[in-house]
Each structure stands twice: as structure tokens, then as C-alpha cells.
N, CA, C and O atoms as a Tripos MOL2 file, in Angstrom:
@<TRIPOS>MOLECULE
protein
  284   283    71     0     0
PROTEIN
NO_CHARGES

@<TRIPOS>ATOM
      1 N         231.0460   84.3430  402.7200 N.3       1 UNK1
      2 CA        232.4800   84.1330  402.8270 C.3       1 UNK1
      3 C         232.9420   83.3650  401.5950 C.2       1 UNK1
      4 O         232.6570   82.1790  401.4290 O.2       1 UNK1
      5 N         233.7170   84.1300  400.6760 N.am      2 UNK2
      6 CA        234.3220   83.2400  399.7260 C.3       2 UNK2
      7 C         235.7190   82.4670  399.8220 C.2       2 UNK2
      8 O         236.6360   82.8160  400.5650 O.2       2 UNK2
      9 N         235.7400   81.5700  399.1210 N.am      3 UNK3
     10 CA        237.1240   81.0710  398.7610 C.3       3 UNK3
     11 C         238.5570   81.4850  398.8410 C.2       3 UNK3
     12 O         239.5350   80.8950  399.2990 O.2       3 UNK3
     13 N         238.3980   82.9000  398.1570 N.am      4 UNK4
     14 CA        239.4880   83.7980  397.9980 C.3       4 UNK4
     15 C         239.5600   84.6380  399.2270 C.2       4 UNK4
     16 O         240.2760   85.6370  399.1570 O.2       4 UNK4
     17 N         238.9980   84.4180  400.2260 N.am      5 UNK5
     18 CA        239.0110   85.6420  401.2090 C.3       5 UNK5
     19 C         240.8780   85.1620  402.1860 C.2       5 UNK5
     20 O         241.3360   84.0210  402.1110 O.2       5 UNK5
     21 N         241.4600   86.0800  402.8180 N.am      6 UNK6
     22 CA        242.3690   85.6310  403.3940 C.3       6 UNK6
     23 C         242.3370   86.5560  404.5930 C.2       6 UNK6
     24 O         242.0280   87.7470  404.6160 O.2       6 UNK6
     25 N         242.8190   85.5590  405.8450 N.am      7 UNK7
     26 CA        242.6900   86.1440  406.9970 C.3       7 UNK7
     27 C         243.5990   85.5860  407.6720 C.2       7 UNK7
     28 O         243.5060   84.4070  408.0120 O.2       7 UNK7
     29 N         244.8370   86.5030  408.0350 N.am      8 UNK8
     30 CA        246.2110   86.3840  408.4040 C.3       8 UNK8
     31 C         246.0210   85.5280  409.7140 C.2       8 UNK8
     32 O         246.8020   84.5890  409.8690 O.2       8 UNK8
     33 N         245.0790   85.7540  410.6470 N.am      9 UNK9
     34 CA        245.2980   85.2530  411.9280 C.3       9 UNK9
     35 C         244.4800   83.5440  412.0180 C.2       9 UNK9
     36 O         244.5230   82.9090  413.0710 O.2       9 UNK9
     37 N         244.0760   83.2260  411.2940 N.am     10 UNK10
     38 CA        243.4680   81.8690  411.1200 C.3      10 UNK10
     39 C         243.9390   80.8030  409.6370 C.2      10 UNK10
     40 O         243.7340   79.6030  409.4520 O.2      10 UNK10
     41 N         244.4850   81.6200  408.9420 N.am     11 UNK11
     42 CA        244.9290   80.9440  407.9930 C.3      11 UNK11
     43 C         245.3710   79.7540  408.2730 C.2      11 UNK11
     44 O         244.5530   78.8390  408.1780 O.2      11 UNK11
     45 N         246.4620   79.5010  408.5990 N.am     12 UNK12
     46 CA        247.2780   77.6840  408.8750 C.3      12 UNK12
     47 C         245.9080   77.0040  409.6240 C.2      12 UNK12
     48 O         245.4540   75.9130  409.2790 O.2      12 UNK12
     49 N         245.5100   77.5790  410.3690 N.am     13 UNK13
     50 CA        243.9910   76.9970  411.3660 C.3      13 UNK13
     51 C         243.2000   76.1290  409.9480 C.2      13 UNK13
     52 O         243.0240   74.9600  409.6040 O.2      13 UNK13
     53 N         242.8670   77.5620  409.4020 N.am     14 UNK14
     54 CA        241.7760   76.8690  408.1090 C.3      14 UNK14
     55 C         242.4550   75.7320  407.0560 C.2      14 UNK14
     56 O         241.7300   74.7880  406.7420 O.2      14 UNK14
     57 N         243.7420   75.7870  406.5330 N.am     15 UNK15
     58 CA        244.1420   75.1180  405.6840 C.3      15 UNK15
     59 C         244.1930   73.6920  406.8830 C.2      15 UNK15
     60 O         243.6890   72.6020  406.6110 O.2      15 UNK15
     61 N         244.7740   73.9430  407.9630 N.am     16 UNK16
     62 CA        244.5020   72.3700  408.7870 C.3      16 UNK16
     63 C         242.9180   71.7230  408.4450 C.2      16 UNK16
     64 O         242.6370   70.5890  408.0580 O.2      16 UNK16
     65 N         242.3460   72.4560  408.6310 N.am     17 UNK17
     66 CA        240.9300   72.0520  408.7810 C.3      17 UNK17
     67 C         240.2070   71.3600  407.8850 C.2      17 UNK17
     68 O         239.3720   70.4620  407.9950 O.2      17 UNK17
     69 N         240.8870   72.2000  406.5720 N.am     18 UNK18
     70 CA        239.9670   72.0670  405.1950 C.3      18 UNK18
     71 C         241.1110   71.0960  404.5760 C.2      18 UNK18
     72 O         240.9280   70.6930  403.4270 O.2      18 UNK18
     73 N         242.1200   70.7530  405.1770 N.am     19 UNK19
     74 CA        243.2850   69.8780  404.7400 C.3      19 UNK19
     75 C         243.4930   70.0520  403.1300 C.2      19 UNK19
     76 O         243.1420   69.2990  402.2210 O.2      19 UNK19
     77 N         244.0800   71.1160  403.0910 N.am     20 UNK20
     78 CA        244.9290   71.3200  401.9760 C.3      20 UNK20
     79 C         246.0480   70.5720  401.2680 C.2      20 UNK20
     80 O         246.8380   70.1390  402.1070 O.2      20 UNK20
     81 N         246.3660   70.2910  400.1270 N.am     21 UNK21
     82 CA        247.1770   69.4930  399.7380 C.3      21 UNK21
     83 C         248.1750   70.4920  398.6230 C.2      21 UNK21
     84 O         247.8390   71.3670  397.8250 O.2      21 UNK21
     85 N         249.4630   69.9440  398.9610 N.am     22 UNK22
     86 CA        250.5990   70.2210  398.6310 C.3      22 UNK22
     87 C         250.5770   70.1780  396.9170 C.2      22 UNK22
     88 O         250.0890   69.1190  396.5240 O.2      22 UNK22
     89 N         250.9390   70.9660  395.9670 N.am     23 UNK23
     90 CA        250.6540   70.8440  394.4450 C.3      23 UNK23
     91 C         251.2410   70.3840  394.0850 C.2      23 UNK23
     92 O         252.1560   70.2720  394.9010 O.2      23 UNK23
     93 N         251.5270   69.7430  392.9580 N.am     24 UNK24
     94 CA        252.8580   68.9000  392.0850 C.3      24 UNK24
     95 C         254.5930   69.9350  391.6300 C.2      24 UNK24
     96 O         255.5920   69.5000  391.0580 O.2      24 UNK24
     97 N         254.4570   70.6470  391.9040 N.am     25 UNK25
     98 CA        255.3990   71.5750  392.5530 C.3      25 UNK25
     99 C         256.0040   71.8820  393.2010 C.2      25 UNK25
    100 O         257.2050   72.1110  393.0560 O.2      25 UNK25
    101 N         255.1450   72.0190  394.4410 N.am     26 UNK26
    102 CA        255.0920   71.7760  395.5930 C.3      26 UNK26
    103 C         256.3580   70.4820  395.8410 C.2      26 UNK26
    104 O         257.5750   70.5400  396.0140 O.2      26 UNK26
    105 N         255.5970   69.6060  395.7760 N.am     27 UNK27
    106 CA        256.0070   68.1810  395.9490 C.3      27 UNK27
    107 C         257.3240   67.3250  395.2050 C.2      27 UNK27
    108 O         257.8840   66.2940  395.5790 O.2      27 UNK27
    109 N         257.5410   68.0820  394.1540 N.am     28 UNK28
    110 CA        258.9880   68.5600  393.4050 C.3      28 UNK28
    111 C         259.4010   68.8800  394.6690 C.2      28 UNK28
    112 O         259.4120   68.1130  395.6310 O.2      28 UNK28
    113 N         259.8120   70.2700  394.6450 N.am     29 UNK29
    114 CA        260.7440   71.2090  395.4560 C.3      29 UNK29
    115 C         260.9830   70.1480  396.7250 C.2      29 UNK29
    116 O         262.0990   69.7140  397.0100 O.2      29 UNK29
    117 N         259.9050   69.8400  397.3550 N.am     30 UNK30
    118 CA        260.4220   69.2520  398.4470 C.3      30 UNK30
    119 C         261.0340   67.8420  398.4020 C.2      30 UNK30
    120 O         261.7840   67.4190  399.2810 O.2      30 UNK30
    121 N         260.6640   67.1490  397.3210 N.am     31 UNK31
    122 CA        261.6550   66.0140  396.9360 C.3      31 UNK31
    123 C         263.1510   66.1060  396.8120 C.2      31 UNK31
    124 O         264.0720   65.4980  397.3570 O.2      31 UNK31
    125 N         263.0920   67.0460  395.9360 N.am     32 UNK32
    126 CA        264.6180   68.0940  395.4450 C.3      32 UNK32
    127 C         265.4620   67.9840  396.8440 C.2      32 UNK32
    128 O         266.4100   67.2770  397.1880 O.2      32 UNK32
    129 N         264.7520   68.9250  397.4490 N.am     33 UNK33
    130 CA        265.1780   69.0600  399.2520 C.3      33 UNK33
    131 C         265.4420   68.0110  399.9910 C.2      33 UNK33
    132 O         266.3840   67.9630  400.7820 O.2      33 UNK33
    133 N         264.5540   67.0100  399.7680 N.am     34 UNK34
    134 CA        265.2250   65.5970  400.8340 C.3      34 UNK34
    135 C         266.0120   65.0040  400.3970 C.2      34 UNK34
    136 O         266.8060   64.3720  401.0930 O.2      34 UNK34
    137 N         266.0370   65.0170  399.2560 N.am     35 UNK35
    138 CA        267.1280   64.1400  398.1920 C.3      35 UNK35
    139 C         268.4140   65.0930  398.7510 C.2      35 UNK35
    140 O         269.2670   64.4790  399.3910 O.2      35 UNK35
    141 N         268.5470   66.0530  398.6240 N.am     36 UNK36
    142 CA        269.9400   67.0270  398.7330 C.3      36 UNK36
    143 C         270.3150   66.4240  400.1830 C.2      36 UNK36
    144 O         271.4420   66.0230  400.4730 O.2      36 UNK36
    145 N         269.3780   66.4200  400.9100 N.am     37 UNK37
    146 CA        269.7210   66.0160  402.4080 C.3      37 UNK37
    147 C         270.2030   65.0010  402.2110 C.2      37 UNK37
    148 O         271.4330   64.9920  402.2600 O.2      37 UNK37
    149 N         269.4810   63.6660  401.8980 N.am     38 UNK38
    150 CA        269.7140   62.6310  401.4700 C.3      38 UNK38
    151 C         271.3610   62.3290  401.5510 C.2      38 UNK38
    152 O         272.1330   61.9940  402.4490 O.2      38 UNK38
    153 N         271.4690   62.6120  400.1980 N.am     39 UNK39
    154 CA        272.8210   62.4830  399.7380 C.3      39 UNK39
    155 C         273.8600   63.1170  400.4680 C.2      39 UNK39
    156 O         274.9370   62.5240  400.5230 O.2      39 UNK39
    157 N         273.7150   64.4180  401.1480 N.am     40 UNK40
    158 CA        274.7420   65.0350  401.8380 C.3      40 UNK40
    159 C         275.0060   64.2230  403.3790 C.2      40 UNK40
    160 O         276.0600   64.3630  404.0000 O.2      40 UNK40
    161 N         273.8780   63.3730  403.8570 N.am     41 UNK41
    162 CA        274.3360   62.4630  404.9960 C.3      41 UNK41
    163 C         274.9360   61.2800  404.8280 C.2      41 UNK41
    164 O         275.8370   60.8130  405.5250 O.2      41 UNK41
    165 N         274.2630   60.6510  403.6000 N.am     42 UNK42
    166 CA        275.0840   59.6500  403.0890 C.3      42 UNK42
    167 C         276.8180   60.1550  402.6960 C.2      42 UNK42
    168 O         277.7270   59.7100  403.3970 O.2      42 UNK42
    169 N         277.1400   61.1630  401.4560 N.am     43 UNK43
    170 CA        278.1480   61.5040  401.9800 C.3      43 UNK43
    171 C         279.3130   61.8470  402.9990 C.2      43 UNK43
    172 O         280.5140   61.5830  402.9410 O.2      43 UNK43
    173 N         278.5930   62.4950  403.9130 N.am     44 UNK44
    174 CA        279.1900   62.5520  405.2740 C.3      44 UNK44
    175 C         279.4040   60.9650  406.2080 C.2      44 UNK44
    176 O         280.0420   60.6310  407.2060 O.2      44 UNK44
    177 N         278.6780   60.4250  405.4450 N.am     45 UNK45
    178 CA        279.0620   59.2790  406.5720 C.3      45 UNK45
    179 C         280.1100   58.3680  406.2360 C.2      45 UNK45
    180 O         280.7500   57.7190  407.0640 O.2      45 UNK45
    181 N         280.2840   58.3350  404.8610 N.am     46 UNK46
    182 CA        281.3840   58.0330  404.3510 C.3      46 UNK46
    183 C         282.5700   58.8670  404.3980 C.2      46 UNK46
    184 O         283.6010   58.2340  404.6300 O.2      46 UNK46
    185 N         282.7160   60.2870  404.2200 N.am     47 UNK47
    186 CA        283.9610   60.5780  404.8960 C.3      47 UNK47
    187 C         284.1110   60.2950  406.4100 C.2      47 UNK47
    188 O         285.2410   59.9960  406.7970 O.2      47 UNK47
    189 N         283.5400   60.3290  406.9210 N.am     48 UNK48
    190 CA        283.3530   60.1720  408.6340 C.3      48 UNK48
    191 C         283.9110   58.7580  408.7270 C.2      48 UNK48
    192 O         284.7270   58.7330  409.6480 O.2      48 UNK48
    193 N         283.7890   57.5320  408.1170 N.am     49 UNK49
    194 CA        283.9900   56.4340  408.1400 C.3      49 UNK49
    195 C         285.6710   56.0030  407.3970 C.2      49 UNK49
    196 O         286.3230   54.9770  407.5930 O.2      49 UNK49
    197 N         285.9060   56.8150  406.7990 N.am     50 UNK50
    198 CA        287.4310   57.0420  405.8530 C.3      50 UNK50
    199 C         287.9300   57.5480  406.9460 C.2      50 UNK50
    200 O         288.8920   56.9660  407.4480 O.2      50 UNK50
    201 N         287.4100   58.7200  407.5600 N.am     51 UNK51
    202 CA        288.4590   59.8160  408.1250 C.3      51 UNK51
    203 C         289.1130   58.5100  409.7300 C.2      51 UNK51
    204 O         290.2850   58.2410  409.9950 O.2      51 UNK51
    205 N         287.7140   57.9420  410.5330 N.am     52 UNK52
    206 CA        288.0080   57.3830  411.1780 C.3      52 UNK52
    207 C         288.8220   56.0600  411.1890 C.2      52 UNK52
    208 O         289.3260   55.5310  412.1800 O.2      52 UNK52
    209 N         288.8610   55.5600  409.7200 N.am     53 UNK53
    210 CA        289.5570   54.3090  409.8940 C.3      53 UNK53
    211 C         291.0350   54.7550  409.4070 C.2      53 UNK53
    212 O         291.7650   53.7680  409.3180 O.2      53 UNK53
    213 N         291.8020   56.2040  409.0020 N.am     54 UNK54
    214 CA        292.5230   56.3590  408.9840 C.3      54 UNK54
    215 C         292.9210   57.2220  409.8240 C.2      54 UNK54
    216 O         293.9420   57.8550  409.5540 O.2      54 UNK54
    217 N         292.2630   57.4530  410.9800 N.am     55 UNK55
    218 CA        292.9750   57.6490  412.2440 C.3      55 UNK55
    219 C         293.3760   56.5800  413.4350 C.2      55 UNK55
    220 O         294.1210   56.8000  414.3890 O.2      55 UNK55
    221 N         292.6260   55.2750  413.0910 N.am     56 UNK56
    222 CA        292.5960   54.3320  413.8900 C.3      56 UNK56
    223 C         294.3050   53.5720  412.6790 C.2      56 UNK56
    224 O         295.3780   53.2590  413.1960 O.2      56 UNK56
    225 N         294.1000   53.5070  411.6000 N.am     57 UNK57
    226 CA        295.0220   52.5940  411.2430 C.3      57 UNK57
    227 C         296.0180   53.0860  410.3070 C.2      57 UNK57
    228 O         296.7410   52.2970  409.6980 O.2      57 UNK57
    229 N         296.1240   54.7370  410.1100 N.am     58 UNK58
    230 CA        297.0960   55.3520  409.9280 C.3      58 UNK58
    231 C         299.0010   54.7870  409.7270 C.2      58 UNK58
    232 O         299.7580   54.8160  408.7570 O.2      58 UNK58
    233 N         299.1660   54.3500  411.0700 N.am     59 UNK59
    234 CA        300.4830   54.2060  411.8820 C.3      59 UNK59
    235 C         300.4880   53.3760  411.2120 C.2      59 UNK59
    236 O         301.4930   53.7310  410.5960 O.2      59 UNK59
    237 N         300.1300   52.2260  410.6110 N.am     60 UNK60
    238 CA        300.1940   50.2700  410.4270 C.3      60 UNK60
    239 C         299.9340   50.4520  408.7980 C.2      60 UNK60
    240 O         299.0840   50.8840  408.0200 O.2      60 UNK60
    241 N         301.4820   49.7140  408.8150 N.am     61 UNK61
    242 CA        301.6640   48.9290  407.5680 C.3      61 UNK61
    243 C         300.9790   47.6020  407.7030 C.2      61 UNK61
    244 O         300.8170   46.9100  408.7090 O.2      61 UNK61
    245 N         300.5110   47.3510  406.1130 N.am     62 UNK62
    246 CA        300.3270   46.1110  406.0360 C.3      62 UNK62
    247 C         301.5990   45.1430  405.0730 C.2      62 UNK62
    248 O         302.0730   45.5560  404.0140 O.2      62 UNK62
    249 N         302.0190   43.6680  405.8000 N.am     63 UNK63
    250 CA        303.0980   43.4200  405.7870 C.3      63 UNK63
    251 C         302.6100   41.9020  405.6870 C.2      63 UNK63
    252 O         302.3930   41.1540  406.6400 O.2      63 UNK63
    253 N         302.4210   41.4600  403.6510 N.am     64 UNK64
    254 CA        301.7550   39.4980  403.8160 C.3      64 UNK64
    255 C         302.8740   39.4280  404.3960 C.2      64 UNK64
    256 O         303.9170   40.0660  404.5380 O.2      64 UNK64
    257 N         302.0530   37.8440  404.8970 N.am     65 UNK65
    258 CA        302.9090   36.7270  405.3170 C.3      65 UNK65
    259 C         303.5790   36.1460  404.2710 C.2      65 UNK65
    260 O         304.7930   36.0110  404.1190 O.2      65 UNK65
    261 N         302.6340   35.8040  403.5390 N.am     66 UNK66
    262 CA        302.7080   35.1160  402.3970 C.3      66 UNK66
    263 C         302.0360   35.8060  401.1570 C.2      66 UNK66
    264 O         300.8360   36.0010  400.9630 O.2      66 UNK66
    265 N         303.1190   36.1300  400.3610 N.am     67 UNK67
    266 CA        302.7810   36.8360  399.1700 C.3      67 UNK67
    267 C         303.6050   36.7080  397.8420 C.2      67 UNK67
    268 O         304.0740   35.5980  397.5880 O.2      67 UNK67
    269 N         303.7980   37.6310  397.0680 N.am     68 UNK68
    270 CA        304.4060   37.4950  395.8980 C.3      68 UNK68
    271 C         306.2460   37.4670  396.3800 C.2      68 UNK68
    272 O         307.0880   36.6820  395.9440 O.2      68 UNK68
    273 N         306.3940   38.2580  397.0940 N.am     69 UNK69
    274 CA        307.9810   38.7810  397.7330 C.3      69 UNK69
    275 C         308.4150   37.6360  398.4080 C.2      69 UNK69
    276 O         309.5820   37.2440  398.3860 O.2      69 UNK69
    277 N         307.1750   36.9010  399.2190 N.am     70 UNK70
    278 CA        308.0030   36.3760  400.6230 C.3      70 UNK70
    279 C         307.4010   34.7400  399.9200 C.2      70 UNK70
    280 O         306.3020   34.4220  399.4660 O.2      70 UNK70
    281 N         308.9400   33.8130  400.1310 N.am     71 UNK71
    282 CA        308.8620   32.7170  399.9930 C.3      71 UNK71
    283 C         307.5360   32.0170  400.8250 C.2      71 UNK71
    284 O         307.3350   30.8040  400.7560 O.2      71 UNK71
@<TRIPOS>BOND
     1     1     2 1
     2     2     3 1
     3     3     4 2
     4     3     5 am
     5     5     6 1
     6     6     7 1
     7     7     8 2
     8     7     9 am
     9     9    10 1
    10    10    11 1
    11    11    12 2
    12    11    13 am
    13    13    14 1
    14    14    15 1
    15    15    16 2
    16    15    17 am
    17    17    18 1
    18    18    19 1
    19    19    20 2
    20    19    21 am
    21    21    22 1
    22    22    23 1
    23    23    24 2
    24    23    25 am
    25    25    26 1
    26    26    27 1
    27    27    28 2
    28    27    29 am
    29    29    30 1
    30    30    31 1
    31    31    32 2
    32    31    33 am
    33    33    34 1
    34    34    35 1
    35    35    36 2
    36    35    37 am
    37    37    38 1
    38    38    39 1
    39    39    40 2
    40    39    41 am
    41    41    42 1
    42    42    43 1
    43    43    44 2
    44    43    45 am
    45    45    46 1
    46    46    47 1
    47    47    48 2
    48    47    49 am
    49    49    50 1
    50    50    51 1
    51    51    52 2
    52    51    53 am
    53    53    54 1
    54    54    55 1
    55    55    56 2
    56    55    57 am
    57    57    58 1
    58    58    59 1
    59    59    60 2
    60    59    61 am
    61    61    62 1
    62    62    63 1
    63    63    64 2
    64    63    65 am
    65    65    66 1
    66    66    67 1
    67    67    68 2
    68    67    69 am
    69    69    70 1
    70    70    71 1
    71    71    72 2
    72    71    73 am
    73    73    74 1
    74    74    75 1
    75    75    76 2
    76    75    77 am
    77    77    78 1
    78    78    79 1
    79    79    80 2
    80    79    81 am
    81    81    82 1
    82    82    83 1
    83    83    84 2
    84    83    85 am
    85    85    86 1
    86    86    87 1
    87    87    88 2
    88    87    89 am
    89    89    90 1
    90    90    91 1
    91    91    92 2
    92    91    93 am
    93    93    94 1
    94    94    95 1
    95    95    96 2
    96    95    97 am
    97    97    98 1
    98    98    99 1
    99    99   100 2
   100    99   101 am
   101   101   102 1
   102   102   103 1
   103   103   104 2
   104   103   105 am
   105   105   106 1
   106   106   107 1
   107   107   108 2
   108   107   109 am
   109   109   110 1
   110   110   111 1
   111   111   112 2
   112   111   113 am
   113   113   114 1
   114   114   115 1
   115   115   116 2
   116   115   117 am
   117   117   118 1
   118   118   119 1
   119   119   120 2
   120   119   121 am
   121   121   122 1
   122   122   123 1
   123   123   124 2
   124   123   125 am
   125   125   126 1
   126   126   127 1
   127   127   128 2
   128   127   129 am
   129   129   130 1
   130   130   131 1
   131   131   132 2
   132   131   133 am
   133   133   134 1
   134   134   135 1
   135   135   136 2
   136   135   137 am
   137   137   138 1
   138   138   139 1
   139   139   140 2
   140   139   141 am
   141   141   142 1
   142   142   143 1
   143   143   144 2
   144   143   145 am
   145   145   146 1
   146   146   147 1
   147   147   148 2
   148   147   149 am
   149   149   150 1
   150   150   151 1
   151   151   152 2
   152   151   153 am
   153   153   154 1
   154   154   155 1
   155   155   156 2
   156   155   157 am
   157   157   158 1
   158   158   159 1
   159   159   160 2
   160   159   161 am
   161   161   162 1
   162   162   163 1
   163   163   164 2
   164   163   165 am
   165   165   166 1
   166   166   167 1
   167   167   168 2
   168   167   169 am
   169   169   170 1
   170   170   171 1
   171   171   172 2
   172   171   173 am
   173   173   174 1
   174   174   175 1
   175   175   176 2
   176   175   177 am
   177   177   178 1
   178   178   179 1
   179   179   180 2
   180   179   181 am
   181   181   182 1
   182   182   183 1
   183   183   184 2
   184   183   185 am
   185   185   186 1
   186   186   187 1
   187   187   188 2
   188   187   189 am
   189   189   190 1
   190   190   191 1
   191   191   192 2
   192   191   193 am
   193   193   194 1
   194   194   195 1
   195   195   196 2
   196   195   197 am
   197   197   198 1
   198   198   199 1
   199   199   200 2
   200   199   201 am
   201   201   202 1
   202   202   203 1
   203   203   204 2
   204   203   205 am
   205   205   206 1
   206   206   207 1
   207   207   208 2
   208   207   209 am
   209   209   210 1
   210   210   211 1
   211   211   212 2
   212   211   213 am
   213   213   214 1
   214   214   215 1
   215   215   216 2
   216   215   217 am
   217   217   218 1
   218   218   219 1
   219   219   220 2
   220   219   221 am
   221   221   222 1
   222   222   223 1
   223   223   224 2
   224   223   225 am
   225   225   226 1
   226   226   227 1
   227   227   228 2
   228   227   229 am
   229   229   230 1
   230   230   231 1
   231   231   232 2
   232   231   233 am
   233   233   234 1
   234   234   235 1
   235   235   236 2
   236   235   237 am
   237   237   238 1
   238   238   239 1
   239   239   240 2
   240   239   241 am
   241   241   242 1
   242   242   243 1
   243   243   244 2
   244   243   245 am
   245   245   246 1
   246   246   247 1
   247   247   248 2
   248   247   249 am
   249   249   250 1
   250   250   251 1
   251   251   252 2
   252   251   253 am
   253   253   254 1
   254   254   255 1
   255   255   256 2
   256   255   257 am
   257   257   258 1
   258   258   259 1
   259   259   260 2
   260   259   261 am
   261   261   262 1
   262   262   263 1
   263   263   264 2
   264   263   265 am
   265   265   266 1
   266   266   267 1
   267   267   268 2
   268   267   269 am
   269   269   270 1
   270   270   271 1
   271   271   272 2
   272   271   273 am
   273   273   274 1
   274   274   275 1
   275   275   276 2
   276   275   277 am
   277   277   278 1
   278   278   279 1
   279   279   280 2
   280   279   281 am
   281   281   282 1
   282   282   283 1
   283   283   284 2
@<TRIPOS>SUBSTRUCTURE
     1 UNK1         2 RESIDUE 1 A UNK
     2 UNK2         6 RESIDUE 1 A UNK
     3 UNK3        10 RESIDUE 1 A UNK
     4 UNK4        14 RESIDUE 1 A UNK
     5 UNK5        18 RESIDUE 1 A UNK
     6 UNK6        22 RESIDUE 1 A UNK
     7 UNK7        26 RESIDUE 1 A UNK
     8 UNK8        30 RESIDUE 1 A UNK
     9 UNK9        34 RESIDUE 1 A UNK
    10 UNK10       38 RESIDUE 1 A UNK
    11 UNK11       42 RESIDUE 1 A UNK
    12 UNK12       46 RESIDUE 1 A UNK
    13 UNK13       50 RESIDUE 1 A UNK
    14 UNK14       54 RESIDUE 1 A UNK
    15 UNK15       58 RESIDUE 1 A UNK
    16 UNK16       62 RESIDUE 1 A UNK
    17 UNK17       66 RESIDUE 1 A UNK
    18 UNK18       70 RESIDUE 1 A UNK
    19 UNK19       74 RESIDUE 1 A UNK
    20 UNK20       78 RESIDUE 1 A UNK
    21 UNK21       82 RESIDUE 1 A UNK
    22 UNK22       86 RESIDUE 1 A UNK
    23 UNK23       90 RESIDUE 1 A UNK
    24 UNK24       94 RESIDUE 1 A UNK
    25 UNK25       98 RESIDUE 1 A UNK
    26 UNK26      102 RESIDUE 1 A UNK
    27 UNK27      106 RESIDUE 1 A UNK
    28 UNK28      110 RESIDUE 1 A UNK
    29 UNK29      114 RESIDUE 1 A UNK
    30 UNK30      118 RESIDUE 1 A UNK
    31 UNK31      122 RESIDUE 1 A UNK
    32 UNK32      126 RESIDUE 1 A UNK
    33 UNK33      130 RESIDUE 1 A UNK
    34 UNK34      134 RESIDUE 1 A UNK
    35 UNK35      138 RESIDUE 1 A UNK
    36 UNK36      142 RESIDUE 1 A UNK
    37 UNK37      146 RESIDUE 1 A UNK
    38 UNK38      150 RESIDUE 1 A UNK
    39 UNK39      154 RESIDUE 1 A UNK
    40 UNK40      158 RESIDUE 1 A UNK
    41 UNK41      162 RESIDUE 1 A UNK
    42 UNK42      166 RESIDUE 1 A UNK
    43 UNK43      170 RESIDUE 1 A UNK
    44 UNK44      174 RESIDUE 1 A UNK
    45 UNK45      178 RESIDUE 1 A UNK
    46 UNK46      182 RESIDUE 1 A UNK
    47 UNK47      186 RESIDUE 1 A UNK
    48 UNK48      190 RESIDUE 1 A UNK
    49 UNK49      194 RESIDUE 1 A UNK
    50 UNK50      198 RESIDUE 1 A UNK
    51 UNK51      202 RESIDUE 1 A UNK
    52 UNK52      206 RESIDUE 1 A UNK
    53 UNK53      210 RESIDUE 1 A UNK
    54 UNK54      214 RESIDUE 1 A UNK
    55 UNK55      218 RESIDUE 1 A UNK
    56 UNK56      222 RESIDUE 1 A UNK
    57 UNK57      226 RESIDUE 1 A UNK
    58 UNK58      230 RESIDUE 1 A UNK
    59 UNK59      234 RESIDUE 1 A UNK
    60 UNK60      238 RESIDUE 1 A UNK
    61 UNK61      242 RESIDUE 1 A UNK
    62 UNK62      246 RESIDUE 1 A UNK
    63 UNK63      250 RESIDUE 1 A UNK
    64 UNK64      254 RESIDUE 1 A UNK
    65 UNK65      258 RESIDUE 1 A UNK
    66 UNK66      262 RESIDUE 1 A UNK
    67 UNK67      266 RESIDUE 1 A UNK
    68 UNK68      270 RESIDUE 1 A UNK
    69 UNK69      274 RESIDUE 1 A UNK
    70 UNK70      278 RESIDUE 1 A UNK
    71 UNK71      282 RESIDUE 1 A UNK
């Protein structure tokens, strides 16, 4: 049995077994990928956090007490 042999129905079985490791390529791409995630939840949570505090405080002026205008 060599190295190169491939056998559709045990494959993932054997690479578990023989614990295969992911190539520097590999390991790119999927960085690439979490990072995109990454950033697109962080994004979202910041509009999510805008959208909600201008539905909560929309209606309301802000009005100093004490400021440049008011004695």
C-alpha cells in the first residue's frame, strides 16, 4: 500500500488517523476567512448599536443647561 493510493470511502478516516496537517496555504486562506468574518461582525455590531441608539433617542433634542447661548 503506497502513499499515493486514494480510497474515496476511508479517506477523512485515514487523514484523522495519520493526522494530517493543514499547509501554509492552507492556513492563509483560512485566516483570510476568519478575518472577513471577523470584521463583518464587528461591523455589524456597530451598525446594530447606531441603528439602536437612534431608535431609542431619535425624538430628543439635546438642550445645555448651561452653555455658550444660555446665561
Amino acid at each position: 500500500m503506497g502513499i499515493l493510493v486514494k480510497n474515496r470511502e476511508t479517506g477523512t478516516r485515514d487523514a484523522l488517523i495519520r493526522q494530517m496537517h493543514a499547509t501554509f496555504s492552507q492556513k492563509v486562506i483560512l485566516c483570510a476567512i476568519a478575518g472577513f468574518f471577523a470584521a463583518a461582525l464587528i461591523e455589524w455590531g456597530k451598525v446594530f448599536v447606531e441603528g439602536a441608539d437612534d431608535a431609542l433617542n431619535k425624538g430628543y433634542e439635546h438642550h445645555a443647561v448651561i452653555g455658550p447661548g444660555n446665561p
